[in-house]
C-alpha positions in Angstrom: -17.0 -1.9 36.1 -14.8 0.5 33.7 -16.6 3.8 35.7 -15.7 2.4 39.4 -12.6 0.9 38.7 -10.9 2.8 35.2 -7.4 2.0 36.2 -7.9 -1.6 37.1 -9.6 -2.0 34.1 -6.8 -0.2 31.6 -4.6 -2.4 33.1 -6.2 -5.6 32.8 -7.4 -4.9 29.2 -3.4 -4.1 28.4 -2.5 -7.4 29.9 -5.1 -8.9 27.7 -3.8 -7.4 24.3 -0.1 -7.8 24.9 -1.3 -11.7 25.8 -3.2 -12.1 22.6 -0.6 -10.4 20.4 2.1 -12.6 21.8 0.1 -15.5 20.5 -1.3 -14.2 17.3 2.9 -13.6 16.2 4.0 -17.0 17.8 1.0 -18.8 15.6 1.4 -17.0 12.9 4.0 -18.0 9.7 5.8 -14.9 8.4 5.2 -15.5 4.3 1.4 -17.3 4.6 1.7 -18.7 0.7 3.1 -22.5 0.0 6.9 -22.9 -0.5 8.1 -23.3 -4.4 8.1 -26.6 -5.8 12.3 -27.4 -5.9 13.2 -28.3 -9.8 15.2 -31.4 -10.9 17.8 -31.7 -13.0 16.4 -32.0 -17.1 13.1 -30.4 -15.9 12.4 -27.3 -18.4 10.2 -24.0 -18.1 8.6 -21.9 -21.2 7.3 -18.6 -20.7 5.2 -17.2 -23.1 4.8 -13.3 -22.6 2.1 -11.3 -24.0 0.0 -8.0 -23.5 -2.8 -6.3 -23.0 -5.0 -9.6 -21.9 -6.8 -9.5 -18.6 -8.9 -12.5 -17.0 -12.3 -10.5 -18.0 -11.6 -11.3 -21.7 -11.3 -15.1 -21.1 -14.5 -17.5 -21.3 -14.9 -21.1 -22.1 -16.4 -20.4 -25.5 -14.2 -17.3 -27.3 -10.9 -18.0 -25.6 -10.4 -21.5 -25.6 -7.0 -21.5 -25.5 -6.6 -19.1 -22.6 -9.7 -20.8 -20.8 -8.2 -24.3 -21.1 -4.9 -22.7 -19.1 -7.2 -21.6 -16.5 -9.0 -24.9 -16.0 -5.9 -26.9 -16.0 -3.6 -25.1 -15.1 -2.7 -22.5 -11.7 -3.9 -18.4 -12.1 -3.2 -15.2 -10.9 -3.8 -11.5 -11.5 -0.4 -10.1 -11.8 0.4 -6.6 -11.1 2.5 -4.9 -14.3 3.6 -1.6 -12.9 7.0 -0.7 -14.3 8.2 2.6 -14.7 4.9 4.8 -16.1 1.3 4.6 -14.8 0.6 2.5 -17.3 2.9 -0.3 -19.1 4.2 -0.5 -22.2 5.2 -3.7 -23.8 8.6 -2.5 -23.8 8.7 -1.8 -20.6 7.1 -4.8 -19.4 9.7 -7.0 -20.8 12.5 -4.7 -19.2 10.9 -5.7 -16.2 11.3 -9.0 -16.8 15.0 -9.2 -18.1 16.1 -6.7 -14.2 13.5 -8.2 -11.9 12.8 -4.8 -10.8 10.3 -2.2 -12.3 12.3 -0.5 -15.5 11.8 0.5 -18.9 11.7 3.7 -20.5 10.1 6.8 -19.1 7.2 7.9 -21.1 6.2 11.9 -22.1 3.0 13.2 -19.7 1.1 13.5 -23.1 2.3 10.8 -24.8 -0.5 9.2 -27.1 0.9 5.7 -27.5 3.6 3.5 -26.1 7.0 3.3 -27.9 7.7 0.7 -29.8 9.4 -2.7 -28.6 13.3 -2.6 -29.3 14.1 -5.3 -32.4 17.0 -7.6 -32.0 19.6 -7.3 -34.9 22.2 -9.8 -36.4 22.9 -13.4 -37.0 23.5 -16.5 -35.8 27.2 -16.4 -36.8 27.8 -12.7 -35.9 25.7 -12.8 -33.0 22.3 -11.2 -32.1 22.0 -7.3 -29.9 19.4 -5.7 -28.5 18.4 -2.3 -30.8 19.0 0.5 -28.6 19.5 -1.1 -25.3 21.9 1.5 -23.9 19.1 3.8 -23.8 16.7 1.4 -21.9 19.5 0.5 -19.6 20.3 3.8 -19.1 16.7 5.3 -18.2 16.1 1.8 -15.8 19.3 2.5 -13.7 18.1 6.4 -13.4 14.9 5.3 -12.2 13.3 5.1 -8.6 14.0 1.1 -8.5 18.0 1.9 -10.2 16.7 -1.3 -11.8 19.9 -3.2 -13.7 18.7 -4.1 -17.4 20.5 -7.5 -18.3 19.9 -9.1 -14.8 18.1 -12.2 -16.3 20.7 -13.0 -18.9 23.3 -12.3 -16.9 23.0 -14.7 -14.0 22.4 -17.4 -16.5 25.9 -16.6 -18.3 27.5 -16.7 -14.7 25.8 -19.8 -14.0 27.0 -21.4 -17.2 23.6 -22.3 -18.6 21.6 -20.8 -21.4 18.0 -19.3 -21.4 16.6 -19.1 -25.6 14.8 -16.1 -26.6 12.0 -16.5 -29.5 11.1 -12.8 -30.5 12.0 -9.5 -29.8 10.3 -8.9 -26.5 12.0 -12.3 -25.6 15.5 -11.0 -26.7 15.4 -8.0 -24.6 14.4 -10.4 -21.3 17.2 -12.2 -21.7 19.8 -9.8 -22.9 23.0 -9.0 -21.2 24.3 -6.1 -18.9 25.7 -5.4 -23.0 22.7 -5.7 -25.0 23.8 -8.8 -26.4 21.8 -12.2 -26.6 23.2 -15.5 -26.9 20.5 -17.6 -27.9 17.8 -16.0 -30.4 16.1 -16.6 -33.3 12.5 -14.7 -34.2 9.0 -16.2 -33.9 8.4 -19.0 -36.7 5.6 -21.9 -35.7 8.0 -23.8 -38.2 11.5 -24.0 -36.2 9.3 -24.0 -32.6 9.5 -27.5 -32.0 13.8 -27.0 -32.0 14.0 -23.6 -30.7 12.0 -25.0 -27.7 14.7 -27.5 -27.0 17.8 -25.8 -26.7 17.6 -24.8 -23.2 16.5 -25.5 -20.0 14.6 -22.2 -20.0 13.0 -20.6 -23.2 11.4 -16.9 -23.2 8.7 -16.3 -26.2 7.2 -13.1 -27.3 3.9 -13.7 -28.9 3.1 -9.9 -29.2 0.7 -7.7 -27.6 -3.3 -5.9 -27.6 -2.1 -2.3 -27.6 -5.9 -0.8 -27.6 -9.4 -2.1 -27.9 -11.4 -2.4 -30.4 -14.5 -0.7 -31.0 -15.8 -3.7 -32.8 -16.8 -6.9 -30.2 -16.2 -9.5 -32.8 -12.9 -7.8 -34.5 -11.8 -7.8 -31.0 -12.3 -11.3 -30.0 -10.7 -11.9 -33.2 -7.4 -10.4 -32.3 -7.5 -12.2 -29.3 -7.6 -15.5 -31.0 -4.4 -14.3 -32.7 -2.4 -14.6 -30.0 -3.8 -17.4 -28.4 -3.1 -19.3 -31.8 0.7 -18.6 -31.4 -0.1 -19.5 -27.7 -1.1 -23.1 -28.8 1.8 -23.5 -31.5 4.0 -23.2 -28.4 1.9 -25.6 -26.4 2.0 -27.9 -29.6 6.2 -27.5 -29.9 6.8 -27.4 -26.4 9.7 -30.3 -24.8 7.7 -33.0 -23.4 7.3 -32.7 -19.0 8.4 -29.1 -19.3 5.9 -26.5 -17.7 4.4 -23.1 -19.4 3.9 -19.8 -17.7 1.9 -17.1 -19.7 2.2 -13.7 -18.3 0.6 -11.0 -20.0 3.3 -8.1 -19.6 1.8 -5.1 -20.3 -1.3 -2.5 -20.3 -4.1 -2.2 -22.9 -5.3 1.2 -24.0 -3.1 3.1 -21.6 -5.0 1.9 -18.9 -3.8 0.2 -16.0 -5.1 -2.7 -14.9 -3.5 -6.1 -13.4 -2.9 -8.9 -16.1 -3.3 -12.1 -16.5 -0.4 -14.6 -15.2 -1.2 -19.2 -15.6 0.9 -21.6 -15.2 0.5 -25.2 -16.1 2.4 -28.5 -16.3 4.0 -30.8 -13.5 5.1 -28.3 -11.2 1.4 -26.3 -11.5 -1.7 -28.5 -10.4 -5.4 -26.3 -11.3 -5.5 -24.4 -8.4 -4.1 -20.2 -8.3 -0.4 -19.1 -8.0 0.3 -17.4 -5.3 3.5 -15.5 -4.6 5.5 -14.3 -0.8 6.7 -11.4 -2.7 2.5 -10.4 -2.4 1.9 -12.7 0.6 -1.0 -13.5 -1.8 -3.4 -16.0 -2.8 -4.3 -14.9 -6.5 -2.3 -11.9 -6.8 1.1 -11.8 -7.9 4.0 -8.9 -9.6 6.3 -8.5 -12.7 9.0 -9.2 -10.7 7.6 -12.8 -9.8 8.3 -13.4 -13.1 11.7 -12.9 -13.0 12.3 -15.0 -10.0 10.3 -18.0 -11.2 12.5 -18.0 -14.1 15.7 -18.1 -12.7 14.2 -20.6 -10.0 13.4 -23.1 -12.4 16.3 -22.8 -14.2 18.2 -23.6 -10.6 20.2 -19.7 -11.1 20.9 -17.2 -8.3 20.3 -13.8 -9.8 24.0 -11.5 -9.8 21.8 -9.4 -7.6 19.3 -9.3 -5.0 15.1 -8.7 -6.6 11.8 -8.6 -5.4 10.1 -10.9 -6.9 9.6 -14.1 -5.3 9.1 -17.9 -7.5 4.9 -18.4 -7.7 3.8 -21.4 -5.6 0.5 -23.1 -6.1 -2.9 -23.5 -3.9 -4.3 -26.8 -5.2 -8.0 -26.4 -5.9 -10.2 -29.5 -5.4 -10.1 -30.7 -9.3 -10.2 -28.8 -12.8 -13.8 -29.2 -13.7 -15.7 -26.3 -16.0 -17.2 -24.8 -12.9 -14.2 -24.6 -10.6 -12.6 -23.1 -13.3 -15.7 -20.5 -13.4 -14.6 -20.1 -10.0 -11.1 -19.3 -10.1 -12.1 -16.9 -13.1 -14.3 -15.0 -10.7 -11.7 -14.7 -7.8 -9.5 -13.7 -10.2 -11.9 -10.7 -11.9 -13.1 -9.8 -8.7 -9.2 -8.7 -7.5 -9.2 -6.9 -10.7 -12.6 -5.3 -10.6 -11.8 -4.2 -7.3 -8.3 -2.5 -8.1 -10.0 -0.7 -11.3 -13.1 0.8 -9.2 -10.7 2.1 -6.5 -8.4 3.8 -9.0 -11.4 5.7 -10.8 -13.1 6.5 -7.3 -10.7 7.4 -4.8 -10.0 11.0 -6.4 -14.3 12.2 -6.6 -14.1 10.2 -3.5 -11.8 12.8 -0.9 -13.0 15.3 -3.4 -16.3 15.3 -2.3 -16.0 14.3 1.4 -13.3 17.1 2.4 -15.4 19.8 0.7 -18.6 18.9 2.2 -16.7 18.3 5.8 -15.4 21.6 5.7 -18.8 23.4 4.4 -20.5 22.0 7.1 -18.0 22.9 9.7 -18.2 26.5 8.1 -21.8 26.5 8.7 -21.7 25.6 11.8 -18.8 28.5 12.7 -21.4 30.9 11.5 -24.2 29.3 13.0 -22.5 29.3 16.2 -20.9 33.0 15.7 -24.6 34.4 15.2 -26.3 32.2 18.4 -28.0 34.4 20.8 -26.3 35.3 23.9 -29.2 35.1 26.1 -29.8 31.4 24.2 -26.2 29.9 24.5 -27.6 27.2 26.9 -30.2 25.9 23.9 -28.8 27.4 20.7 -24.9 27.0 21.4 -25.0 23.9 23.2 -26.8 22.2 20.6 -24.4 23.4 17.4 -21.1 22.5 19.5 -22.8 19.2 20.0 -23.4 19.1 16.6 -20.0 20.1 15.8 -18.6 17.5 18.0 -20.4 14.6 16.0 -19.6 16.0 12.7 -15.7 16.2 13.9 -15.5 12.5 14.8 -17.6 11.7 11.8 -15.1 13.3 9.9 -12.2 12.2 12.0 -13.8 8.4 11.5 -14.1 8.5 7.7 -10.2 6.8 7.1 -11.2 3.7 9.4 -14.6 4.0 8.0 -13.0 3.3 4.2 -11.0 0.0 5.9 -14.4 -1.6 7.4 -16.4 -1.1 4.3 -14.0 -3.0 2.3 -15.7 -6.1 4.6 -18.5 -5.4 1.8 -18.2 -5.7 -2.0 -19.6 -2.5 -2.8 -17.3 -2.7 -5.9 -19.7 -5.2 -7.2 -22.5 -2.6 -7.3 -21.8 -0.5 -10.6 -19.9 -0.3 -13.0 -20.6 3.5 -13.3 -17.8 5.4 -11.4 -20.1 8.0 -9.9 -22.4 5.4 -8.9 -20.1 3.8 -6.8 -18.6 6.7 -5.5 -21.7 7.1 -4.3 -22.4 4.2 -2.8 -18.7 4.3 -1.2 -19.9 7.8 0.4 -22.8 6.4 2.0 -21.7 3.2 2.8 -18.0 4.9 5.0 -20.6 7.3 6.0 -23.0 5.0 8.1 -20.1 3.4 9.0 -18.3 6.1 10.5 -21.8 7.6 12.0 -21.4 4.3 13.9 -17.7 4.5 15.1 -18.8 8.0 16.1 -21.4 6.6 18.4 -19.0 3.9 19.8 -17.0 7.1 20.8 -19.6 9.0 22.2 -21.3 6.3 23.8 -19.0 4.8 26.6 -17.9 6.3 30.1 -14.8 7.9 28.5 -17.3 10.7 27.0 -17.3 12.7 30.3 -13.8 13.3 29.9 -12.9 16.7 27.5 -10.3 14.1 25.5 -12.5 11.3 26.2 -14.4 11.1 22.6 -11.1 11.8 20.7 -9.3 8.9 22.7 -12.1 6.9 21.9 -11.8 7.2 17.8 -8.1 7.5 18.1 -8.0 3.7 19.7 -11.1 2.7 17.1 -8.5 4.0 14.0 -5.3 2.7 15.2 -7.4 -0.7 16.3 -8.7 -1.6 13.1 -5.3 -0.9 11.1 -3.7 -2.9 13.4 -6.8 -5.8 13.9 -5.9 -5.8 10.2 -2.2 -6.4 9.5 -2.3 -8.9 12.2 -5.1 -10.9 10.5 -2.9 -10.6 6.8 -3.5 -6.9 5.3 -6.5 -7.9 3.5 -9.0 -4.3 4.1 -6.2 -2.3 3.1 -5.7 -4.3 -0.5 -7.9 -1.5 -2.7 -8.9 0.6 -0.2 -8.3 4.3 0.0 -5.5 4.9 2.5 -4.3 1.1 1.7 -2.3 -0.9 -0.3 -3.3 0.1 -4.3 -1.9 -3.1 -6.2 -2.2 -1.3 -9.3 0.6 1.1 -8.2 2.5 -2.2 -7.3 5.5 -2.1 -4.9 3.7 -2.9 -1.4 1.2 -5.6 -1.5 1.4 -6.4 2.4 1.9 -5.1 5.4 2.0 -1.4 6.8 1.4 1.5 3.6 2.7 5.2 4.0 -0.5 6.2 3.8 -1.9 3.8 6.3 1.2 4.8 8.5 0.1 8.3 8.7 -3.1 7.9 10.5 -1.7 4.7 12.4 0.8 7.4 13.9 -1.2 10.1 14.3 -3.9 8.0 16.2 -1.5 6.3 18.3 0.0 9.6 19.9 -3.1 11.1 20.2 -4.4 8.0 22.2 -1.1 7.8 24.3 -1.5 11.7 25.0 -5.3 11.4 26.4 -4.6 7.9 28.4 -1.6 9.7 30.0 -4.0 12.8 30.3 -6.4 11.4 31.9 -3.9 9.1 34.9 -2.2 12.2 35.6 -5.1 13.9 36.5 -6.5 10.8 38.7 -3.1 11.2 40.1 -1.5 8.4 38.9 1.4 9.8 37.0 3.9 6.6 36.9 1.1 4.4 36.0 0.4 7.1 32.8 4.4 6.4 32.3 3.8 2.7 31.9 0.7 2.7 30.0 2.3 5.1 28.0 5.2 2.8 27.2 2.7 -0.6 26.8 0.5 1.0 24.3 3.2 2.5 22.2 5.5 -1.1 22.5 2.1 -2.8 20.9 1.5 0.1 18.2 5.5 -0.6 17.7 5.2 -4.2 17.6 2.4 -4.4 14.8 4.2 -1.5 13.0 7.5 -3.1 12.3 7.1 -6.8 13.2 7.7 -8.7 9.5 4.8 -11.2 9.5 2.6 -8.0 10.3 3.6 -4.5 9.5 7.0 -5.4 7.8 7.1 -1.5 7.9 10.9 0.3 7.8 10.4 3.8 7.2 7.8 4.1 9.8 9.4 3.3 12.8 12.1 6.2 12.1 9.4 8.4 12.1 7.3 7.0 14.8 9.6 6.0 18.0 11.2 9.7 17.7 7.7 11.4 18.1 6.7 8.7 21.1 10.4 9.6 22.5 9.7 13.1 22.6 5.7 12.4 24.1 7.0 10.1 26.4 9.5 12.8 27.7 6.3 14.9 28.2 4.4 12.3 30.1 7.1 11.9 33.0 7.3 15.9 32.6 10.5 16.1 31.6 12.4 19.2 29.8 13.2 18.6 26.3 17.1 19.3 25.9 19.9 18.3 23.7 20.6 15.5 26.0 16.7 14.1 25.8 16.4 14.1 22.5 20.1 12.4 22.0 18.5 9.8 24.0 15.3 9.6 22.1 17.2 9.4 18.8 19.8 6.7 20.0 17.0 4.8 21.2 15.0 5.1 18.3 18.2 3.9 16.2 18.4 0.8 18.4 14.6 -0.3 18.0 14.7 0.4 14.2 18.3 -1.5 13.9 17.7 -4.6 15.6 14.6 -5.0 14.0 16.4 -4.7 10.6 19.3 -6.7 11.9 16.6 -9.6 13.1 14.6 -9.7 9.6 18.1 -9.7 7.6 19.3 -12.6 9.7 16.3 -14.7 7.6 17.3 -16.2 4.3 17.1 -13.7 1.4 14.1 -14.9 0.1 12.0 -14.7 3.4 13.3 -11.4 3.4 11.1 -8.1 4.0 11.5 -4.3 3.7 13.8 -4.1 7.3 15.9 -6.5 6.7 16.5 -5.7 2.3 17.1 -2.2 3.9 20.0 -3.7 5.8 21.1 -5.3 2.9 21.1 -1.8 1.1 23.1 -0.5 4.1 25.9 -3.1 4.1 26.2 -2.8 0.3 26.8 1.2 0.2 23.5 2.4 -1.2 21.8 3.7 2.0 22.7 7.3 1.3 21.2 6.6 -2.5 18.2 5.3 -1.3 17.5 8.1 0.9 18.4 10.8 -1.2 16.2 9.3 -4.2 13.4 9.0 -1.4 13.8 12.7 -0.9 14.0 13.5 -4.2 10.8 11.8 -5.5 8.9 12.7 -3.0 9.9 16.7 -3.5 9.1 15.8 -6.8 5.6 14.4 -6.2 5.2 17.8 -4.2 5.8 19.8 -7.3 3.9 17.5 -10.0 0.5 19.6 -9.1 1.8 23.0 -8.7 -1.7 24.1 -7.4 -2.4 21.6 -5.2 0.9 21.5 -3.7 0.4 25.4 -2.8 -3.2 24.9 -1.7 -2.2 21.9 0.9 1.0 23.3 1.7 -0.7 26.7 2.9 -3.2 24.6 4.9 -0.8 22.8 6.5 1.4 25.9 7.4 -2.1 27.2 9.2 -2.6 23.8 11.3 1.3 24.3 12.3 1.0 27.9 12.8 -2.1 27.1 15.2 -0.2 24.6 17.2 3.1 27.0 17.4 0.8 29.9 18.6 -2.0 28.4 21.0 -5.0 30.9 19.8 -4.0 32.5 16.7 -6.3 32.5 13.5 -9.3 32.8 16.3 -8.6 29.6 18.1 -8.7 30.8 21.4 -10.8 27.9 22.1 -7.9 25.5 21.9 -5.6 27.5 23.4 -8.0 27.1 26.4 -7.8 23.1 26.0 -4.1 23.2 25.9 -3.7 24.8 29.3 -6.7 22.2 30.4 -4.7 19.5 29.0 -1.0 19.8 27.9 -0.3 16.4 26.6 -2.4 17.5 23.6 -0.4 20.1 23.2 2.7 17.9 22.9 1.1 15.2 21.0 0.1 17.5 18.1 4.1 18.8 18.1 4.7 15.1 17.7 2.1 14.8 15.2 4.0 17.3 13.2 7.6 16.0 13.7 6.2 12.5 12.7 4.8 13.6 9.4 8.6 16.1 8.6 10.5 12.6 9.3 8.3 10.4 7.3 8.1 13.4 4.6 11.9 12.6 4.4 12.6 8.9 5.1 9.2 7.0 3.2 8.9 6.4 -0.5 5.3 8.0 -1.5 6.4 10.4 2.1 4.6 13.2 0.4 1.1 11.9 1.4 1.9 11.4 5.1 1.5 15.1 6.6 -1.8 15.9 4.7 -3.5 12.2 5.7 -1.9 12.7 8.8 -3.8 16.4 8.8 -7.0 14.6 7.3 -7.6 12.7 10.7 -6.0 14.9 13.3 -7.7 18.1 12.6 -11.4 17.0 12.6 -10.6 14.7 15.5 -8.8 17.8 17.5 -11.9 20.3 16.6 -14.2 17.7 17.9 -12.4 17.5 21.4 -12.5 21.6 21.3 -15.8 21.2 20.8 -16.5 18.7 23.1 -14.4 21.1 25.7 -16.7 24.2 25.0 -19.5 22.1 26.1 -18.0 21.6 29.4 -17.3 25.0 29.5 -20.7 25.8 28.8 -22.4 23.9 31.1 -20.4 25.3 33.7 -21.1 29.0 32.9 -24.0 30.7 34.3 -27.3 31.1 32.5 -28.2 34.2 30.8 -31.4 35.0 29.9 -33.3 36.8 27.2 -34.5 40.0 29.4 -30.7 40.3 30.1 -29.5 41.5 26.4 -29.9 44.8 27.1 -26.9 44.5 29.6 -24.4 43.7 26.5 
């Protein structure tokens, strides 16, 4: 069918997807996580805040306390990231008081946290935070511009109270001043009134700063804190609820945290938050939101966090409890092994790519002449399959999250290398999917092939909820916190990258059968769907890729109906681009605030006056990440100036091969410019912009050498024989 009639097939398969992604978005609710219980008047909330704790130190028999919250009460993991790699009680309960990350930024060799700010004064003279200019001053200059004194704030302007019991407490609910209205330091003997002077009461019941080597001594310290855990339970108002969030980091280390919830408003069952779009997983910031929530207060300005919701589980016996327990150490078992794998990981798989594509340069330097048709043949061949191997190693990384090979070992070069086999078999067999259908005849056939495979599975998987990017290694890292959903720079990169390189070959390959408005329109349907998924907020909910992306299709497209690029065509690409990537914010900020995603808060930034900040600081940081690892920077950098110098100069650097394939086929030629003008705008408009151009280069290259390869085949078998008795001729 797809050999005798290709374009009736294209066609019909388009129709199909744009008919199924129609209905997936209809059917599909933008923020998949139960809606907030609404609070009644005289209802009251006490959150008890903590450190260090994680679910894997809770059991039924040496954490009672902590074990009885999770039977009876709602769970998450919760995502601490603030300010430094790893939290710091103080900055954990900056968080906390300006919904957004803050805190104070800590030395690169700093051996320990600095210590949580005391609260000074009296009840008649008043109580201020200890050094809270400082704090305030480093959150405001930080990436989030966070505003320290949120949380007591838009209680004041409400004209309610929140009480603060202990120091980390009185920093939550300071002022934009420093000051705290309602304080008094942790005593189990004045709880029972402290608890009921206001609708909302903050506790600090301190922190685990590091392990200990000693099992028992360490169990023991836990106990500590659950005791003043259960003196709050013990004291608390009767009908009010009690959230325990466990604020910040143990040992330096990051790690996601413990977060339950119990009480009338939180049935046994796991939190789950729309600022995640996550069962089980929730942020700092929810924090935040759930307290002003509950105590029926707007925050002075937008955050965001979102108020937890529950999932009901079937009852609160000892084994569902087991359950949730494991749910909730899996998510957290998963985040750690990522983090500890993911650099050995690349490490490994880019050197070993590139010393077997080095071998194989030699190998095919020193082939016989009078052997090209057995020798050669067989090591472009081979070149070819070890291109798309390597070119299928990022969807490769998505798919094997579909198994829990986290579960394996606990050793990290164990499961690094049983993540390298595991994407390698898996990529082996995309690379057989793209060498095995009736596109393989064609020179970009193979390429096209893994380029719709790549940009399929990312997409198959932001429509279906985001869940194989969550941990994965060009996904969503909820360690790092501030995307938990949706489309990821990184993910962005080779979503991009794939897509133009499909576009370019479909449109290749139409052209050639002489269908050349046809290759217009498929051109246009496939990048409207890639579009769609990209920025759509129940799917991609992605801002700063659409800037980046429509351009480079704008200038592809121009290519496709052969077109000159001018002033006047790329005016038009850019104004159009600006209308896509406007009403799409202008839809999403439409919504309420809360339903809010990145678009449409981007809007909000706009209309407020901070557009220009937002984009300079974008700049900025990621100029900065550039520079963190001087080395690495220039090592990458250089590489990357070679790929561009290559596509500026068809054959330089010995790539005459290419040059070859561009005359053969164009479009590639224009795709890889737009490859490269994708990667300089997201460079410049994405937070975390520094990784697009190199994951954009970690696909596109092996992918392109494979198609060269792939082209010198056909060359090959085209060129006549030469035989052994024949050398003496050269």
């Amino acid at each position: 069918m797809i050999r005798r009639h290709p374009l009736k097939t294209l066609v019909v398969v388009l129709v199909v997807l744009v008919g199924l992604l129609t209905t997936a978005y209809v059917n599909r609710t933008t923020v998949p996580v139960p809606a907030t219980a609404a609070t009644q008047p005289g209802e009251s909330l006490v959150v008890v805040g903590l450190g260090g704790l994680s679910w894997d130190d809770v059991n039924a028999a040496d954490t009672p306390v902590l074990w009885g919250l999770l039977r009876d009460g709602s769970a998450a993991s919760v995502s601490v990231r603030a300010v430094n790699p790893s939290t710091c009680p103080i900055d954990g309960w900056a968080t906390v008081s300006a919904g957004e990350a803050a805190g104070l930024e800590a030395e690169p060799d700093a051996a320990s946290c600095t210590p949580l700010a005391s609260v000074a004064g009296d009840p008649t003279a008043g109580w201020r935070v200890i050094g809270f200019d400082e704090i305030a001053s480093a959150s405001s200059g930080s990436v989030s511009r966070a505003r320290l004194g949120l949380l007591g704030d838009s209680f004041e302007a409400a004209g309610t109270c929140v009480q603060a019991i202990g120091p980390g407490a009185g920093l939550a609910a300071a002022t934009a001043d420093g000051s705290v209205a309602r304080y008094t330091p942790f005593s189990a003997t004045t709880l029972v009134s402290d608890l009921a002077q206001c609708p909302v009461t903050v506790v600090d019941v301190g922190a685990l700063a590091a392990t200990e080597s000693d099992p028992t001594r360490q169990i023991e310290r836990i106990n500590e804190i659950e005791r003043r855990v259960e003196q709050v339970i013990d004291a608390m108002p009767s009908g009010a609820d009690l959230l325990v969030a466990s604020l910040a980091d143990r040992d330096q280390q990051e790690r996601l945290r413990l977060l339950a919830a119990t009480g009338p408003h939180y049935a046994p069952g796991l939190l789950a938050s729309a600022s995640t779009r996550m069962v089980g997983v929730a942020q700092l910031p929810d924090v935040t939101a759930t307290i002003l929530q509950r105590g029926g207060v707007l925050p002075e300005s937008p955050i965001g966090g979102r108020a937890v919701s529950v999932v009901p589980a079937a009852n609160n016996s000892e084994s569902t409890a087991a359950d949730k327990l494991t749910v909730l150490t899996d998510v957290d078992t998963k985040a750690d092994a990522m983090r500890r794998v993911i650099g050995p990981f690349l490490l490994i798989w880019i050197i070993g790519t590139a010393l077997t594509m080095l071998a194989l340069w030699i190998m095919l330097r020193r082939s016989a002449p009078w052997n090209q048709r057995l020798a050669r043949q067989r090591v472009l061949r081979l070149a070819r399959v070890v291109g798309l191997i390597g070119a299928g190693m990022p969807a490769a990384t998505f798919v094997a999250n579909l198994l829990p090979w986290w579960r394996w070992s606990t050793t990290t070069a164990v499961l690094t290398a049983l993540l390298l086999v595991l994407v390698l078999l898996i990529s082996s067999g995309l690379t057989v999917i793209a060498l095995g259908g009736p596109w393989s005849s064609s020179a970009l056939g193979p390429m096209a092939a893994m380029s719709a495979l790549t940009a399929g599975i990312i997409a198959l998987d932001l429509i279906t909820g985001s869940h194989l990017q969550i941990s994965s290694i060009f996904g969503l890292q909820p360690l790092l916190g501030g995307r938990f959903y949706g489309m990821g720079n990184v993910a962005f990169a080779l979503y991009g990258s794939a897509v133009l390189l499909l576009c370019a070959a479909l449109a290749h390959a139409l052209r050639r059968r002489g269908a050349p408005r046809l290759a217009v329109a498929v051109v246009l349907a496939v990048a409207g769907l890639a579009l769609a998924v990209d920025v759509l907020p129940a799917w991609g909910a992605d801002f700063g890729g659409p800037i980046a992306l429509v351009p480079a299709l704008g200038i592809l497209l121009l290519g496709v109906m052969q077109l000159r690029v001018t002033w006047r065509t790329v005016g038009v690409v850019v104004l159009v681009a600006a209308l896509v990537v406007g009403l799409v914010c202008y839809l999403d900020w439409l919504r309420p605030v809360d339903e809010r995603s990145h678009p449409g808060r981007f809007l909000q930034t706009v209309i407020d006056g901070g557009a220009w900040d937002v984009m300079s600081r974008r700049l900025v940081g990621n100029v900065e990440t550039v520079l963190s690892v001087p080395l690495l920077a220039f090592v990458v950098t250089v590489l990357l100036a070679m790929c561009v110098l290559v596509v500026a100069r068809p054959g330089a650097l010995r790539t005459e091969p290419l040059a070859r394939l561009f005359v053969e086929a164009p479009l590639l030629h224009r795709a890889l410019w737009c490859i490269i003008l994708m990667a300089a705008i997201g460079f410049v408009t994405n937070d975390s912009g520094a990784a697009i151009p190199p994951v954009a280069a970690l696909f596109t290259v092996p992918v392109v050498i494979s198609a060269v390869m792939h082209f010198l085949t056909v060359e090959a078998r085209k060129a006549p024989v030469r035989r052994r008795r024949d050398r003496h001729h050269l």
